[in-house]
C-alpha positions as CSV (number, residue, x, y, z in Angstrom):
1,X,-12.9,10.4,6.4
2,X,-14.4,8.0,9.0
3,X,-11.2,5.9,9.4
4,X,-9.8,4.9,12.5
5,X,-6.0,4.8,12.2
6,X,-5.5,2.8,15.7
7,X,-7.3,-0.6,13.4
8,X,-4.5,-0.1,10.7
9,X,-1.7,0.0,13.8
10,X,-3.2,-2.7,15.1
11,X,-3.3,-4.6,11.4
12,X,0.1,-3.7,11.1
13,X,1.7,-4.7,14.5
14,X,0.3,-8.2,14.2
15,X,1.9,-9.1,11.3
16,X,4.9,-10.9,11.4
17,X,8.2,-9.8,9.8
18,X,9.5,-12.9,9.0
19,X,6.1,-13.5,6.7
20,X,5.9,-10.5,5.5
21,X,9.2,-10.6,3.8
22,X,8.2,-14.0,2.7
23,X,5.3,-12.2,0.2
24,X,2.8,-11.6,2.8
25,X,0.8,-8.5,1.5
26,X,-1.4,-6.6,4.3
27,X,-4.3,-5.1,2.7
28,X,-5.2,-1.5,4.9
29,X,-8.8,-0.2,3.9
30,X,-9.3,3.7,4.4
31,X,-13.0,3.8,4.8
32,X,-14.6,6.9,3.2
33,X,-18.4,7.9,3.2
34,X,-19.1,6.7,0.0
35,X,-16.0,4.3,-0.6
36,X,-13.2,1.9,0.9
37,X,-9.5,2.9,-0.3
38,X,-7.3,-0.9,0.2
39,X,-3.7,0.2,0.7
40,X,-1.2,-2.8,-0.2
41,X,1.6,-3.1,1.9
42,X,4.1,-5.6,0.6
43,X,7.3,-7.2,1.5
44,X,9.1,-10.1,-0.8
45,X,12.3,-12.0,0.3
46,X,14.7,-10.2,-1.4
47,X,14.1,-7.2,1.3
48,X,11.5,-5.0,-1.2
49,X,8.9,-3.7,0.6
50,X,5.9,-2.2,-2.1
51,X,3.1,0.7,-0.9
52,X,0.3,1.1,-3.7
53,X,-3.6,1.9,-3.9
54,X,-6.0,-1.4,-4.9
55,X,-7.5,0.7,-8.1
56,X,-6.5,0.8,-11.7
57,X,-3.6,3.3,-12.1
58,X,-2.3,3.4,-8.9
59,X,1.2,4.7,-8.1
60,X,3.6,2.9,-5.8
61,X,6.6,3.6,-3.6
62,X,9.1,0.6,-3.2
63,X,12.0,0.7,-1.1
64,X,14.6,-2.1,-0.6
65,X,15.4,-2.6,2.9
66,X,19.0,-4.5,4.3
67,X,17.1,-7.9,5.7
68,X,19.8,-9.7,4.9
69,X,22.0,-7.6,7.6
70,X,19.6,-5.8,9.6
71,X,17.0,-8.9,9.9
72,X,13.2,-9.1,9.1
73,X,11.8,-7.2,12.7
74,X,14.2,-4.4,12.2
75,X,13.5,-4.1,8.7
76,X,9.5,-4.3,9.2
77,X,9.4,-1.7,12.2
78,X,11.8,0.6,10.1
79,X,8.5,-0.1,7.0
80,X,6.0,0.6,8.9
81,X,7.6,3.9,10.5
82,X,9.3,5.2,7.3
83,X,7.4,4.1,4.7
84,X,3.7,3.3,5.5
85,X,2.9,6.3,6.9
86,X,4.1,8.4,3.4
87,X,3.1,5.6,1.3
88,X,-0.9,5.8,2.6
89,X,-0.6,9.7,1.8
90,X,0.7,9.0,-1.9
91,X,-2.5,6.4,-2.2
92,X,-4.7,8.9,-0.8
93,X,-3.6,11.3,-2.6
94,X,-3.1,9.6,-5.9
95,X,-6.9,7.7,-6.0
96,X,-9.0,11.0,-7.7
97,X,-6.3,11.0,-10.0
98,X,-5.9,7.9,-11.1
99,X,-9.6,7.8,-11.1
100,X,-9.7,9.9,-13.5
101,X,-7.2,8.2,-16.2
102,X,-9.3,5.4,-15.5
103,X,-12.2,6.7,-16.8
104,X,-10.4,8.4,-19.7
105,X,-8.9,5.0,-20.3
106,X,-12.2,3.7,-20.6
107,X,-14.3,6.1,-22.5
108,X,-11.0,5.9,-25.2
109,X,-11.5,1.6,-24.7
110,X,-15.2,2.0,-25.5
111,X,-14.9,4.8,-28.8
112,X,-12.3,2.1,-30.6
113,X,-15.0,-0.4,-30.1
């Protein structure tokens, strides 16, 4: 992997909470040799903060975090140091398998046709 984690800090520090929570999504690309793996990091203003893969299949990890009591900065930081960091190891870890029912799903599409 030829990523360098200190841009996706750097993505991720400049956002701001109060945005975020107001649907702001922060798209993180994990550049590979041959690909680019876009992580979506997601807040809404309800306090749910969604981690999935951009690709067909793609698990996700949701968490709803205490905005209303905690605030939107404490909430964010408490994201990005709880949740990001496990939720970019699901997506990596999840892509060559959803990959795969992708292309399953696809050869099935194209024998009905």
């Amino acid at each position: 992997m030829n990523y360098n984690f200190q841009q996706a800090i750097k993505l991720v520090t400049d956002v701001d909470p109060i945005e975020f929570f107001n649907g702001e999504t922060v798209n993180i690309d994990m550049g590979f040799d041959d690909k680019t793996i876009t992580i979506l990091f997601s807040g809404s203003p309800d306090g749910t903060v969604t981690i999935k893969g951009k690709f067909p299949r793609a698990s996700f990890i949701s968490a709803k975090l205490p905005v209303e009591e905690y605030g939107c900065e404490v909430c964010y930081e408490e994201a990005c140091k709880q949740m990001l960091p496990q939720g970019i190891m699901m997506v990596l870890k999840d892509y060559p398998e959803a990959k795969e029912k992708h292309k399953k799903d696809l050869e099935e599409a194209e024998l009905l046709n």
